[in-house]
mmCIF file of the N, C-alpha and C atoms, coordinates in Angstrom:
data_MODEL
# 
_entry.id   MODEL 
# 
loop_
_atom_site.group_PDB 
_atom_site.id 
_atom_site.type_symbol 
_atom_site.label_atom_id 
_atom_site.label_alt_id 
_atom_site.label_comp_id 
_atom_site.label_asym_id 
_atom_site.label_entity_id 
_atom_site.label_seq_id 
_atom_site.pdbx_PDB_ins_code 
_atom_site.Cartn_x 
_atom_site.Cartn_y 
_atom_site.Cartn_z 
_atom_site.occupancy 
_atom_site.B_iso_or_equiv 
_atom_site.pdbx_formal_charge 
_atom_site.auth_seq_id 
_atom_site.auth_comp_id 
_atom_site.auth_asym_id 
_atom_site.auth_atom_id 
_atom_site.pdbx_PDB_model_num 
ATOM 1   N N  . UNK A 1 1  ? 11.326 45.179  23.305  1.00 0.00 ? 1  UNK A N  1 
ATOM 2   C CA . UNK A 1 1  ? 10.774 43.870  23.555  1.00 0.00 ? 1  UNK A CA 1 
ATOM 3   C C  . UNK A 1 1  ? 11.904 42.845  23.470  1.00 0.00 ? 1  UNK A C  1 
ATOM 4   N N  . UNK A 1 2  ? 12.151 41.849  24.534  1.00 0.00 ? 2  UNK A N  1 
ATOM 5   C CA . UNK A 1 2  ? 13.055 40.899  24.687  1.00 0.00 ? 2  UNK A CA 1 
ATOM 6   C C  . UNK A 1 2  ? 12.630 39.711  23.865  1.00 0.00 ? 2  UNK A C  1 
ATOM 7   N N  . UNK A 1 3  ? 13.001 39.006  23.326  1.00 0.00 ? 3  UNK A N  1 
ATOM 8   C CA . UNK A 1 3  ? 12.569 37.917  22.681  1.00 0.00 ? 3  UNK A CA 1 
ATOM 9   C C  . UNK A 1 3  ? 13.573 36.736  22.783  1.00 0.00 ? 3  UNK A C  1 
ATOM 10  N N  . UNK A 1 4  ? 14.131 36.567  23.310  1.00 0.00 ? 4  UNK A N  1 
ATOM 11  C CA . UNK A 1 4  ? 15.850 35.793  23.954  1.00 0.00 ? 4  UNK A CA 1 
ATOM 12  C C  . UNK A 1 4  ? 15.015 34.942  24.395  1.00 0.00 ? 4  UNK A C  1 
ATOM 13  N N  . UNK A 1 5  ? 14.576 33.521  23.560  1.00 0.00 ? 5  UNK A N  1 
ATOM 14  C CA . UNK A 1 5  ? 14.225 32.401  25.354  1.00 0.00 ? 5  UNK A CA 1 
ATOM 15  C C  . UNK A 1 5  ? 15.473 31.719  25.844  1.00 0.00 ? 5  UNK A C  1 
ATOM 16  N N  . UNK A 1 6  ? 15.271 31.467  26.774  1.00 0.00 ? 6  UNK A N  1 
ATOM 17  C CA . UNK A 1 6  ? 16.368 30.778  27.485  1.00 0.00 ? 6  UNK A CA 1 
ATOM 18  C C  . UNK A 1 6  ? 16.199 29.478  27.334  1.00 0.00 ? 6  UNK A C  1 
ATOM 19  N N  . UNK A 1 7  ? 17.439 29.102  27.248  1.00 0.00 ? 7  UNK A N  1 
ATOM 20  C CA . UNK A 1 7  ? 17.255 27.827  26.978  1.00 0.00 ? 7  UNK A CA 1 
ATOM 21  C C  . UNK A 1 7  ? 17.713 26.830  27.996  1.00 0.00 ? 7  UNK A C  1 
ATOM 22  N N  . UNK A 1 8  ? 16.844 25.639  27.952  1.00 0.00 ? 8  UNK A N  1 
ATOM 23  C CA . UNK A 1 8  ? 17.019 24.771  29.452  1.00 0.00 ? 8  UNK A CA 1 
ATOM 24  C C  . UNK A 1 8  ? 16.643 23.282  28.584  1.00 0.00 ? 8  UNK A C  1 
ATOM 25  N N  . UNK A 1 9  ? 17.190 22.093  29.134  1.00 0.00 ? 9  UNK A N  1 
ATOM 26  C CA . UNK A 1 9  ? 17.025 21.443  28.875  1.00 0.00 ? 9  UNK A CA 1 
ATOM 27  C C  . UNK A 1 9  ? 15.486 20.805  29.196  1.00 0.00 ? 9  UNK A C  1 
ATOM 28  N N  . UNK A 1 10 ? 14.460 20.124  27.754  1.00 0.00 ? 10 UNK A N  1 
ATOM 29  C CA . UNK A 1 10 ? 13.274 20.090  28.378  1.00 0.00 ? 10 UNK A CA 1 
ATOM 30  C C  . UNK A 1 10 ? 13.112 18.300  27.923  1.00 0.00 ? 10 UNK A C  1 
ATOM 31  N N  . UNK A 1 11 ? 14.266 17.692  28.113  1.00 0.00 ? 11 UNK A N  1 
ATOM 32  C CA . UNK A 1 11 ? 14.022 16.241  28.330  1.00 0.00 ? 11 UNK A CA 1 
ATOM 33  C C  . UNK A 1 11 ? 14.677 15.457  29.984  1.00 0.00 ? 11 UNK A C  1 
ATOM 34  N N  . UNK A 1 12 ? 14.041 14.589  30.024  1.00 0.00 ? 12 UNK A N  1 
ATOM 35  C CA . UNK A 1 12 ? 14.595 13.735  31.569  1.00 0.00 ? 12 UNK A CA 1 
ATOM 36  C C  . UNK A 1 12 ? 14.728 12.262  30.709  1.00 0.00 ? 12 UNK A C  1 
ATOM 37  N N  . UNK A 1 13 ? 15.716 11.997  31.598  1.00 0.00 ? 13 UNK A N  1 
ATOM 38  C CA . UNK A 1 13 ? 16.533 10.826  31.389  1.00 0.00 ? 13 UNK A CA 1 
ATOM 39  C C  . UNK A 1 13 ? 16.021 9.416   32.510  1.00 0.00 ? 13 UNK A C  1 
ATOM 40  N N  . UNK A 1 14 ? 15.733 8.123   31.851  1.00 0.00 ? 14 UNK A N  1 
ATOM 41  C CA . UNK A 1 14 ? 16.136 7.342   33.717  1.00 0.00 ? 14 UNK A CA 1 
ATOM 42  C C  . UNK A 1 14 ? 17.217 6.911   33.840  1.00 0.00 ? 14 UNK A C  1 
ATOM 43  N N  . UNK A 1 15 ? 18.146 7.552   33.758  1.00 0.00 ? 15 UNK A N  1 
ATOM 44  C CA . UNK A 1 15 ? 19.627 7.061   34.367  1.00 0.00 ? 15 UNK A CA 1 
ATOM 45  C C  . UNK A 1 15 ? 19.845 8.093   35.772  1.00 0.00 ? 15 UNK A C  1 
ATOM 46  N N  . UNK A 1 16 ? 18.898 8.899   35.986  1.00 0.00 ? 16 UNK A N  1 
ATOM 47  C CA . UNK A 1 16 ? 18.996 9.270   37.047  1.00 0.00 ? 16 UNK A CA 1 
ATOM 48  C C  . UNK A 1 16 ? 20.482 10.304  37.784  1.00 0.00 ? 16 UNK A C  1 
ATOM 49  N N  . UNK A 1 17 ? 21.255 10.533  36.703  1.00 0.00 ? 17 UNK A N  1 
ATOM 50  C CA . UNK A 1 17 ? 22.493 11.568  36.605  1.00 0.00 ? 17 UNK A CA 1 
ATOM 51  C C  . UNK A 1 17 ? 23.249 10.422  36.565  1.00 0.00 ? 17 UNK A C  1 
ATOM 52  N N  . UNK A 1 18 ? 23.367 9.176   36.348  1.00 0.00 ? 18 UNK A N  1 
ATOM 53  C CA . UNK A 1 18 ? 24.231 7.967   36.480  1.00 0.00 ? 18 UNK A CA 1 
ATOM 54  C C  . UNK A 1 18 ? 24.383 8.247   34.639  1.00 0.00 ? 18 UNK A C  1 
ATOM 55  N N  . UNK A 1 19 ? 25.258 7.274   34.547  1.00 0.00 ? 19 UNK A N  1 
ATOM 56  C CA . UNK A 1 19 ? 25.528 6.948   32.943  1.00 0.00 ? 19 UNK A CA 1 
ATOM 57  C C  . UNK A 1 19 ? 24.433 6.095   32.792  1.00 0.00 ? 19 UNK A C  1 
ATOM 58  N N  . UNK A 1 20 ? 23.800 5.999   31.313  1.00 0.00 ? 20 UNK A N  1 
ATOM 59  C CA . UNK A 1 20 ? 23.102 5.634   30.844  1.00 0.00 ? 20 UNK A CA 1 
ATOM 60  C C  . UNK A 1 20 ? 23.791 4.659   30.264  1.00 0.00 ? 20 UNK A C  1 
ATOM 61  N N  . UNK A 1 21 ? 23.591 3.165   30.780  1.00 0.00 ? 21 UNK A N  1 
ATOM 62  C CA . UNK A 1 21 ? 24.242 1.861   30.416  1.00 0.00 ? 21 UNK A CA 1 
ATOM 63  C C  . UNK A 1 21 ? 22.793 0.809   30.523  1.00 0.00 ? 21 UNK A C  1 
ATOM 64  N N  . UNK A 1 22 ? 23.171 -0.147  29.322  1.00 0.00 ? 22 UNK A N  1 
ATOM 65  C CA . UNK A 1 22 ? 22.064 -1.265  28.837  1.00 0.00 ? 22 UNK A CA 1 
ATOM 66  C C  . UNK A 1 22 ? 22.486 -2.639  29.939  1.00 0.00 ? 22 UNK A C  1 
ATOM 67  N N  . UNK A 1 23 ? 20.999 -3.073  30.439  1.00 0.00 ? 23 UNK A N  1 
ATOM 68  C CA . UNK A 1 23 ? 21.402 -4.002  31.049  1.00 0.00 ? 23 UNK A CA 1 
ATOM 69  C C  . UNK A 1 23 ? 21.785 -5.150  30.784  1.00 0.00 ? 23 UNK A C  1 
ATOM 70  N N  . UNK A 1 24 ? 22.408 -6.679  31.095  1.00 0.00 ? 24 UNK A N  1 
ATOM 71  C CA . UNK A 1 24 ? 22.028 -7.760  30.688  1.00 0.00 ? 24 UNK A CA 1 
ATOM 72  C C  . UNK A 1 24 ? 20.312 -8.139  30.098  1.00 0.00 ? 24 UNK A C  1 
ATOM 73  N N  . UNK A 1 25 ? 19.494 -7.953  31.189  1.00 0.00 ? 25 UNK A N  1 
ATOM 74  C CA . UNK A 1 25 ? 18.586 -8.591  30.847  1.00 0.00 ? 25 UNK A CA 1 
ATOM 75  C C  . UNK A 1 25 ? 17.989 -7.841  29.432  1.00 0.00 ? 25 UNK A C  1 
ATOM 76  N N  . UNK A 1 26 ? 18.035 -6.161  29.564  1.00 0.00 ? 26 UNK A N  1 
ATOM 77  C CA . UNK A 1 26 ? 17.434 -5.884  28.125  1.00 0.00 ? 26 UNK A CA 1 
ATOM 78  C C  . UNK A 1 26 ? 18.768 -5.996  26.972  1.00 0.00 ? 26 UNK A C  1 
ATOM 79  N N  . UNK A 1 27 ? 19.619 -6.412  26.878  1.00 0.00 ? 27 UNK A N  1 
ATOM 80  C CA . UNK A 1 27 ? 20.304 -6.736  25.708  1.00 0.00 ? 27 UNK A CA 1 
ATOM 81  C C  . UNK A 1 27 ? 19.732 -8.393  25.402  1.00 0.00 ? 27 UNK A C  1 
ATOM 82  N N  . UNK A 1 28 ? 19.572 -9.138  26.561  1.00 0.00 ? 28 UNK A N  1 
ATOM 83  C CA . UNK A 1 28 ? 18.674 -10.378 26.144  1.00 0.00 ? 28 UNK A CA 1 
ATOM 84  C C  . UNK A 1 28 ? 17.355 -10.148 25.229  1.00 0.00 ? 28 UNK A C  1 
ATOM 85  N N  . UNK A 1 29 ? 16.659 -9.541  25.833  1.00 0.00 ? 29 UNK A N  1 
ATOM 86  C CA . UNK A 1 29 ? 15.441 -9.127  25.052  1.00 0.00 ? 29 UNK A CA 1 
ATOM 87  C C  . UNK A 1 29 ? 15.444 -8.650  23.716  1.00 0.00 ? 29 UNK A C  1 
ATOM 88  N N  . UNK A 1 30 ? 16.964 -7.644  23.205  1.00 0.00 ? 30 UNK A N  1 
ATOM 89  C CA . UNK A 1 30 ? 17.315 -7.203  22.386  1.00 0.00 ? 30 UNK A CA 1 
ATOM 90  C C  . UNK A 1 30 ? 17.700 -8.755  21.384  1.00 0.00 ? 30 UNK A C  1 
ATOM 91  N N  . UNK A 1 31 ? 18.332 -9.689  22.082  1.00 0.00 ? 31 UNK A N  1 
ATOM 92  C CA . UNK A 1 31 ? 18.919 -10.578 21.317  1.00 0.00 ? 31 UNK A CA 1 
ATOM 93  C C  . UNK A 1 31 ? 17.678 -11.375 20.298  1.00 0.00 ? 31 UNK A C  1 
ATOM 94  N N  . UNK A 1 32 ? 16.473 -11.920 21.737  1.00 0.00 ? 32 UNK A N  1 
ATOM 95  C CA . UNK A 1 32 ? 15.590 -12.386 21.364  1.00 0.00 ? 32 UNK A CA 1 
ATOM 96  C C  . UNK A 1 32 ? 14.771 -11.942 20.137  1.00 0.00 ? 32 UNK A C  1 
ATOM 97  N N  . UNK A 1 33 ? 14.447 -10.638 20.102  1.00 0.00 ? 33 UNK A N  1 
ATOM 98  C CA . UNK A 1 33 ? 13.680 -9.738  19.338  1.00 0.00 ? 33 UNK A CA 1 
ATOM 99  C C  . UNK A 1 33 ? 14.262 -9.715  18.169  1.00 0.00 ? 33 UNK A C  1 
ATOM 100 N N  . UNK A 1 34 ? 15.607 -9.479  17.821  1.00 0.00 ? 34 UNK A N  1 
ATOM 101 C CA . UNK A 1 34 ? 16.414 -10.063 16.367  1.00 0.00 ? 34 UNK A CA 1 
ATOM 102 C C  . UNK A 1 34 ? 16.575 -11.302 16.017  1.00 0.00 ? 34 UNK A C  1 
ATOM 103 N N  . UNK A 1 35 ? 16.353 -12.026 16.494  1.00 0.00 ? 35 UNK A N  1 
ATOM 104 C CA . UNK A 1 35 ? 16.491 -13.833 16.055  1.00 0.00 ? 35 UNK A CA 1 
ATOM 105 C C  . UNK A 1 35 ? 15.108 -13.828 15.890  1.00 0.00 ? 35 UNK A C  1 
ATOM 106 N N  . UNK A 1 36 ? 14.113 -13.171 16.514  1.00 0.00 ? 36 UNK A N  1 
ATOM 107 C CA . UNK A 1 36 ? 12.652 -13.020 15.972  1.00 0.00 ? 36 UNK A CA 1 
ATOM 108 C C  . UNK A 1 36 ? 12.444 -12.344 14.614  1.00 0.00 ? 36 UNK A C  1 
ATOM 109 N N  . UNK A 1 37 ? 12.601 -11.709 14.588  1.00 0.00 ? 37 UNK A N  1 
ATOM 110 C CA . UNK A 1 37 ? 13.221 -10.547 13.339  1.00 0.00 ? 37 UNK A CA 1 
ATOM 111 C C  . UNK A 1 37 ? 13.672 -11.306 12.021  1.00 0.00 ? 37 UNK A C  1 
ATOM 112 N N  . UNK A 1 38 ? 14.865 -12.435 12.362  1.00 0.00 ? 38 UNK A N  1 
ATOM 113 C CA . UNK A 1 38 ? 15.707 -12.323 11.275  1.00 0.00 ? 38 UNK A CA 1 
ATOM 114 C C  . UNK A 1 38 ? 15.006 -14.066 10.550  1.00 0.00 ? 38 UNK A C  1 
ATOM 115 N N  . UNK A 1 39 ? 14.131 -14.681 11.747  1.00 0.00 ? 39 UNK A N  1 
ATOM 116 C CA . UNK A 1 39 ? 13.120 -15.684 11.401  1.00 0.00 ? 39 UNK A CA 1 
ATOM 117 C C  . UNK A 1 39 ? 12.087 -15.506 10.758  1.00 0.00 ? 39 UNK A C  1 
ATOM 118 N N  . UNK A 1 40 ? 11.288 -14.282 10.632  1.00 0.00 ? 40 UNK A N  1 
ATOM 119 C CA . UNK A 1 40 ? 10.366 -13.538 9.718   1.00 0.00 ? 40 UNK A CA 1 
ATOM 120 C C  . UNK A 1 40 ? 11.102 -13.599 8.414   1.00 0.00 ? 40 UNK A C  1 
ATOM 121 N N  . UNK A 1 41 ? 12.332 -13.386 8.117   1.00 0.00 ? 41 UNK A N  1 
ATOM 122 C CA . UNK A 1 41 ? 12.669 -13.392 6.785   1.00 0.00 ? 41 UNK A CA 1 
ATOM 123 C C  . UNK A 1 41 ? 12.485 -14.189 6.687   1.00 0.00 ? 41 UNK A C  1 
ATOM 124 N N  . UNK A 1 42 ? 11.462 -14.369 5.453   1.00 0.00 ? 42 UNK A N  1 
ATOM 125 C CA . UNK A 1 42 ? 11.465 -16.028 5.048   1.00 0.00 ? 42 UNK A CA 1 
ATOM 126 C C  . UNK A 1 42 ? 12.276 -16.306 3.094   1.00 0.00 ? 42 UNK A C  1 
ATOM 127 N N  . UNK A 1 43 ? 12.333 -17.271 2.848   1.00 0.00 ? 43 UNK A N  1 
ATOM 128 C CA . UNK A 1 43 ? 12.476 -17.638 1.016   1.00 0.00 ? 43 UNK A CA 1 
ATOM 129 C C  . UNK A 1 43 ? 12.481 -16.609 0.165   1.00 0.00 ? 43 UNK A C  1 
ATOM 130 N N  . UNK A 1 44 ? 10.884 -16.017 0.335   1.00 0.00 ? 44 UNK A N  1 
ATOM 131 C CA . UNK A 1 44 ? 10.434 -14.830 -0.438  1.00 0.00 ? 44 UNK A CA 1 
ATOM 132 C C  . UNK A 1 44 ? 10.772 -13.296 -0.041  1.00 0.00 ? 44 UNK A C  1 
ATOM 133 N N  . UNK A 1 45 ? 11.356 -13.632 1.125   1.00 0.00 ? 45 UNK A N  1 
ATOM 134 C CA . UNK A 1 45 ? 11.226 -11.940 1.603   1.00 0.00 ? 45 UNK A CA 1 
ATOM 135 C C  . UNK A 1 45 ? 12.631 -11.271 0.582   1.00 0.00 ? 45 UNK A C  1 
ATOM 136 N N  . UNK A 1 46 ? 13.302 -11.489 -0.216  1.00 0.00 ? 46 UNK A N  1 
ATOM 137 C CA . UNK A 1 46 ? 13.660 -10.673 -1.206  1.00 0.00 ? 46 UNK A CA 1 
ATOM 138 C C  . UNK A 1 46 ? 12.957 -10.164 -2.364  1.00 0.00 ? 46 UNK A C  1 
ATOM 139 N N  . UNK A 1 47 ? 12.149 -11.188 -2.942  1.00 0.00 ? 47 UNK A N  1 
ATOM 140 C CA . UNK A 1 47 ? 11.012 -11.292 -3.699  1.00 0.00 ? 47 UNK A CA 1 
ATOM 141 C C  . UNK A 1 47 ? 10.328 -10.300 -3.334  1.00 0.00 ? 47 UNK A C  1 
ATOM 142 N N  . UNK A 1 48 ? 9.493  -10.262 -2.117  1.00 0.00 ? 48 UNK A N  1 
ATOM 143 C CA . UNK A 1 48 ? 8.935  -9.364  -1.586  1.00 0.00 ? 48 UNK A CA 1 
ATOM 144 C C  . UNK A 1 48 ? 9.026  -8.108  -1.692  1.00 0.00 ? 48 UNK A C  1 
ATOM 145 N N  . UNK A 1 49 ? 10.631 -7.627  -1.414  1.00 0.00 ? 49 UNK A N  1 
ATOM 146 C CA . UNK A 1 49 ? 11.211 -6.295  -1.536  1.00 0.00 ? 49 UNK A CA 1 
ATOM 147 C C  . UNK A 1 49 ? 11.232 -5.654  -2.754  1.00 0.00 ? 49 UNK A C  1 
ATOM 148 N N  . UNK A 1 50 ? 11.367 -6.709  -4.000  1.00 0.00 ? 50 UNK A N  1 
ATOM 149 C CA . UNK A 1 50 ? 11.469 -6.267  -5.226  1.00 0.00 ? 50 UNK A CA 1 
ATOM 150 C C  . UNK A 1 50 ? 9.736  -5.785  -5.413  1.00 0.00 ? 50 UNK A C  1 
ATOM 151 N N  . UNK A 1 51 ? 8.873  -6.471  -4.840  1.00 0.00 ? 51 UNK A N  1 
ATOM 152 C CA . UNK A 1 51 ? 7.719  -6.257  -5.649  1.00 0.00 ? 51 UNK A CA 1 
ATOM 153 C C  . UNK A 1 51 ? 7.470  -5.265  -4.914  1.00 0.00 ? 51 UNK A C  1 
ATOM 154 N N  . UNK A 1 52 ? 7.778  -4.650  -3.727  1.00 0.00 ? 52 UNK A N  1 
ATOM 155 C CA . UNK A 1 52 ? 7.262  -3.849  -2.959  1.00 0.00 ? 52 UNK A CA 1 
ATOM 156 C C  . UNK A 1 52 ? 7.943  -2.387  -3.480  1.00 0.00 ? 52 UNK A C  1 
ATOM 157 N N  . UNK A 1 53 ? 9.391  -2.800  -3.859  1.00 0.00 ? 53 UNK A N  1 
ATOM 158 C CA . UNK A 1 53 ? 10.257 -1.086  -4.857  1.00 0.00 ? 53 UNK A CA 1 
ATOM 159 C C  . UNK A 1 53 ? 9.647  -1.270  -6.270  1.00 0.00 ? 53 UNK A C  1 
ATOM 160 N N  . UNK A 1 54 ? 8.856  -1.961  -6.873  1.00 0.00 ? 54 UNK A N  1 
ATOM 161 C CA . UNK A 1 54 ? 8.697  -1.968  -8.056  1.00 0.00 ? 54 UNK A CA 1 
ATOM 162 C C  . UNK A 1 54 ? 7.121  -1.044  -8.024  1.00 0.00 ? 54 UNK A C  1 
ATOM 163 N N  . UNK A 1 55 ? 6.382  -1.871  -7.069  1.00 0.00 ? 55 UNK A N  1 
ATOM 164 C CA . UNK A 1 55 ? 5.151  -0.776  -6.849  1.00 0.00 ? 55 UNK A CA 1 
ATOM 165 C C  . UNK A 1 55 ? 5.225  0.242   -6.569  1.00 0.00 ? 55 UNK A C  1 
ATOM 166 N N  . UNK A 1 56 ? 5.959  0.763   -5.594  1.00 0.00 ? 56 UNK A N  1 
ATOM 167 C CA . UNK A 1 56 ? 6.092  2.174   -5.089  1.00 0.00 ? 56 UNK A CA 1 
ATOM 168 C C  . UNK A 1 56 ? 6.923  2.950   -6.492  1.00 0.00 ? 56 UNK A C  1 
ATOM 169 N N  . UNK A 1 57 ? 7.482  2.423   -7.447  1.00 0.00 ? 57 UNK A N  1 
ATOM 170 C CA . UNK A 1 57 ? 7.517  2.485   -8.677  1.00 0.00 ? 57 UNK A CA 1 
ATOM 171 C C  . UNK A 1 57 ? 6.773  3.432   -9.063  1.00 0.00 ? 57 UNK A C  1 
ATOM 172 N N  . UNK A 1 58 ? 6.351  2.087   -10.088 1.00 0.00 ? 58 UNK A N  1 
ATOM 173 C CA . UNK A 1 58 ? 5.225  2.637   -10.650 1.00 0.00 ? 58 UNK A CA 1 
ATOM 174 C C  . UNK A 1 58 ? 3.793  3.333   -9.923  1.00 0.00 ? 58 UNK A C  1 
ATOM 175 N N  . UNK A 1 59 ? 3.481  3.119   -9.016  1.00 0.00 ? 59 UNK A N  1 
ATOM 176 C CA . UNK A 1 59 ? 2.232  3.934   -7.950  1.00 0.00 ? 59 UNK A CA 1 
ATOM 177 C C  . UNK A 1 59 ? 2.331  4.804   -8.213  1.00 0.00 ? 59 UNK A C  1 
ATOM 178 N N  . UNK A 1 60 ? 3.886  5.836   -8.289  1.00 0.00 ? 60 UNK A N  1 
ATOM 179 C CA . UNK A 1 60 ? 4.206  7.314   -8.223  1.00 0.00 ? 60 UNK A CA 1 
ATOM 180 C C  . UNK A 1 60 ? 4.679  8.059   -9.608  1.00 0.00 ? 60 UNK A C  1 
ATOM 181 N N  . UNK A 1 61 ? 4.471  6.949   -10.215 1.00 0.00 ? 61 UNK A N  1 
ATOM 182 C CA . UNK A 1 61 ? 4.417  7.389   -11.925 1.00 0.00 ? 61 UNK A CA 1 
ATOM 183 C C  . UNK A 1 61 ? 3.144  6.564   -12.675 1.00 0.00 ? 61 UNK A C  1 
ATOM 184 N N  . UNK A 1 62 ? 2.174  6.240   -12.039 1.00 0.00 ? 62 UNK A N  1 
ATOM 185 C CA . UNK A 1 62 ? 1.013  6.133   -12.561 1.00 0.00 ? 62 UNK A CA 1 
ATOM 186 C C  . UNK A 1 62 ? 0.908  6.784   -13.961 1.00 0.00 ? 62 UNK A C  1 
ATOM 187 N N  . UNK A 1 63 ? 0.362  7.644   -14.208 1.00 0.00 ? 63 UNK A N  1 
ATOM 188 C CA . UNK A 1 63 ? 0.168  8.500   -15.143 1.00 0.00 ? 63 UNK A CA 1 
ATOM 189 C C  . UNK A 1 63 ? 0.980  7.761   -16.614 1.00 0.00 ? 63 UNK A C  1 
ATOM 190 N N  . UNK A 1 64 ? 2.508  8.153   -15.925 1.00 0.00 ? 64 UNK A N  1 
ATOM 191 C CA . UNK A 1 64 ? 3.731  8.500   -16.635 1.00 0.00 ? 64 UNK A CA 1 
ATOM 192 C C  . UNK A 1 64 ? 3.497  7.020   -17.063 1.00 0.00 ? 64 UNK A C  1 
ATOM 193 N N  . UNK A 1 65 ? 3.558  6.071   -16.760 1.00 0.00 ? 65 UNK A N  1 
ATOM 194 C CA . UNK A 1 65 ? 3.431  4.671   -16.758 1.00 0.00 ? 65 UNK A CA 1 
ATOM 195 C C  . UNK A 1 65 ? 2.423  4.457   -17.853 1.00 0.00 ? 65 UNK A C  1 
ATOM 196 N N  . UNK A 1 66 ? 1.273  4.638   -17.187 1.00 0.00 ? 66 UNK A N  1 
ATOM 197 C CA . UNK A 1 66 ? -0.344 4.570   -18.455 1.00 0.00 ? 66 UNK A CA 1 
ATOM 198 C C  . UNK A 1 66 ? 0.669  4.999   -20.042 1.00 0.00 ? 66 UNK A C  1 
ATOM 199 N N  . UNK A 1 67 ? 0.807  6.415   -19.624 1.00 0.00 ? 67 UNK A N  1 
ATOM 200 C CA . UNK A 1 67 ? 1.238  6.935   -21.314 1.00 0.00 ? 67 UNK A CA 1 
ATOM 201 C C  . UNK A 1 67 ? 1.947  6.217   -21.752 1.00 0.00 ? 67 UNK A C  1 
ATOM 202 N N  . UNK A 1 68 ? 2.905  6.161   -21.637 1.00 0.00 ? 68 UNK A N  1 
ATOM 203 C CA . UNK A 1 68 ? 3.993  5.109   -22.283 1.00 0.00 ? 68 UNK A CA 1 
ATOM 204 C C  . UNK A 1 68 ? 3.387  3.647   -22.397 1.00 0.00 ? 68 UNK A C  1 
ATOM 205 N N  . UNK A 1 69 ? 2.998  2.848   -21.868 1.00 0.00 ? 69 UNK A N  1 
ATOM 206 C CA . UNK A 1 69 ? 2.239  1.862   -22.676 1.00 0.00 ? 69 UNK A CA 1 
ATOM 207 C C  . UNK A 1 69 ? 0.890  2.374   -23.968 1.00 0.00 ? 69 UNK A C  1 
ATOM 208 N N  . UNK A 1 70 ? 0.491  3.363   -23.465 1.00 0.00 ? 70 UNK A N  1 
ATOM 209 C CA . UNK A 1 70 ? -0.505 3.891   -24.799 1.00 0.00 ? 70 UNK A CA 1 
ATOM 210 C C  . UNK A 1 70 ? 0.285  4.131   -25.952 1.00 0.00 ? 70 UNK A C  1 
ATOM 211 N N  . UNK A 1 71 ? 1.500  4.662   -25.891 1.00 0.00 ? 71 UNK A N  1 
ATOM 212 C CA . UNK A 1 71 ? 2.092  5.726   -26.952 1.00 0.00 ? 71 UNK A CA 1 
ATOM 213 C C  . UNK A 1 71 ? 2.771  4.074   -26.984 1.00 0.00 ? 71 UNK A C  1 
ATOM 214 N N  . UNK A 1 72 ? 3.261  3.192   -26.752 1.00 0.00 ? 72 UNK A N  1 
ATOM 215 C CA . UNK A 1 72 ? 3.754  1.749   -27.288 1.00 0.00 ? 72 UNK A CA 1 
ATOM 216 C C  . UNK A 1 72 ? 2.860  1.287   -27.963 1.00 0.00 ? 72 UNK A C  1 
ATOM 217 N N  . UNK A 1 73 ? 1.472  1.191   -27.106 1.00 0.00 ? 73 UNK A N  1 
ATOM 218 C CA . UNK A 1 73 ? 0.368  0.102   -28.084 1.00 0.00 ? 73 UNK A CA 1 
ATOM 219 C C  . UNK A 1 73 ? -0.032 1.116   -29.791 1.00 0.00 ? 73 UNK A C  1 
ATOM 220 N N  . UNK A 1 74 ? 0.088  2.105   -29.325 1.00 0.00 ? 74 UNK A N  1 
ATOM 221 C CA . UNK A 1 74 ? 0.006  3.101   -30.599 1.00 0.00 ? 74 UNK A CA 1 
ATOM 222 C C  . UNK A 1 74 ? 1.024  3.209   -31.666 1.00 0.00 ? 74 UNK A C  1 
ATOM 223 N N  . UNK A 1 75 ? 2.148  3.176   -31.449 1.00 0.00 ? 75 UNK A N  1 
ATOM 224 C CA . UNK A 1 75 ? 3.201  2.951   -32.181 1.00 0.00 ? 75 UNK A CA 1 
ATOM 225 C C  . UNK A 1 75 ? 3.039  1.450   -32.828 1.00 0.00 ? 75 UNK A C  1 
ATOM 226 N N  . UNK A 1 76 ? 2.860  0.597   -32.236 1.00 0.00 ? 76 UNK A N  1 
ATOM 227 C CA . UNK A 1 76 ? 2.852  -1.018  -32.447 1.00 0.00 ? 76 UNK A CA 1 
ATOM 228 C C  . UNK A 1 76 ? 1.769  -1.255  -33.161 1.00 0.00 ? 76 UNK A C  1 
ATOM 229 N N  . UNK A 1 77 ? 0.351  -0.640  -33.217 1.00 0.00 ? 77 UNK A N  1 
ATOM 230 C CA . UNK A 1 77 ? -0.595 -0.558  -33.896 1.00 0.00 ? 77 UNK A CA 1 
ATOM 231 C C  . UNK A 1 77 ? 0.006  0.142   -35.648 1.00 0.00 ? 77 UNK A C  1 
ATOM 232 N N  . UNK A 1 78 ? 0.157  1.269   -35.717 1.00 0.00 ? 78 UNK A N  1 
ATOM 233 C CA . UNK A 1 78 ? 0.628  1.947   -36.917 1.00 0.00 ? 78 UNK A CA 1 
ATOM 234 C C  . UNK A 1 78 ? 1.440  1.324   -37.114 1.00 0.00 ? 78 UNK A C  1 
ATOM 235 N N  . UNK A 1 79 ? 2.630  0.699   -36.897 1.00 0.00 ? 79 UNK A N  1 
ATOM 236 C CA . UNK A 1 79 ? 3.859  0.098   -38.043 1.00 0.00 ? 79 UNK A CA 1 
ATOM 237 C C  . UNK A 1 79 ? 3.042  -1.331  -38.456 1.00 0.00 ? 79 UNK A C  1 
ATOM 238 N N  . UNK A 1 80 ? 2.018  -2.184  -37.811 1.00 0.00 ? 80 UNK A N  1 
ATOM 239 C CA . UNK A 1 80 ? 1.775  -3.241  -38.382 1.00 0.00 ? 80 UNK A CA 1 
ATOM 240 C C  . UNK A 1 80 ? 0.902  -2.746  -39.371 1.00 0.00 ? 80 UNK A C  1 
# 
C-alpha cells in the first residue's frame, strides 16, 4: 500500500504569477485604519490594560485567590 501524497500547492494567490506588491490606494486605507486605531487609545486605555491583565489574573486563579484571602482573614482573626 502506497501512502506518499503528493504534494501540490493548495493555495491561489491574486497577484496572478506577478509579484505580490501593495498598492497606493490600499496602503492609504492602511494609513487611515491606524490613525483610526491609534485615536481609540484614549487617557485610560493603559488603565484599561492593567485591569484587563489583572483579571485574567486572578479569573485563572480563582480558587487559589479565594484561599489565600481565607487563610489571611484566618490568620488575622487568631493573632487578634
Amino acid at each position: 500500500m502506497n501512502n506518499d501524497p503528493i504534494a501540490v500547492p493548495s493555495w491561489s494567490t491574486a497577484s496572478f504569477g506577478d509579484t505580490a506588491d501593495t498598492s497606493p490606494m490600499e496602503l492609504s486605507a492602511l494609513g487611515e485604519h491606524l490613525d483610526t486605531c491609534k485615536e481609540s487609545r484614549g487617557r485610560l486605555f493603559a488603565l484599561h490594560c492593567i485591569a484587563d491583565t489583572m483579571h485574567g489574573f486572578v479569573a485563572a486563579r480563582l480558587v487559589t485567590t479565594l484561599m489565600a484571602v481565607a487563610l489571611l482573614i484566618g490568620v488575622t482573626t487568631l493573632l487578634l
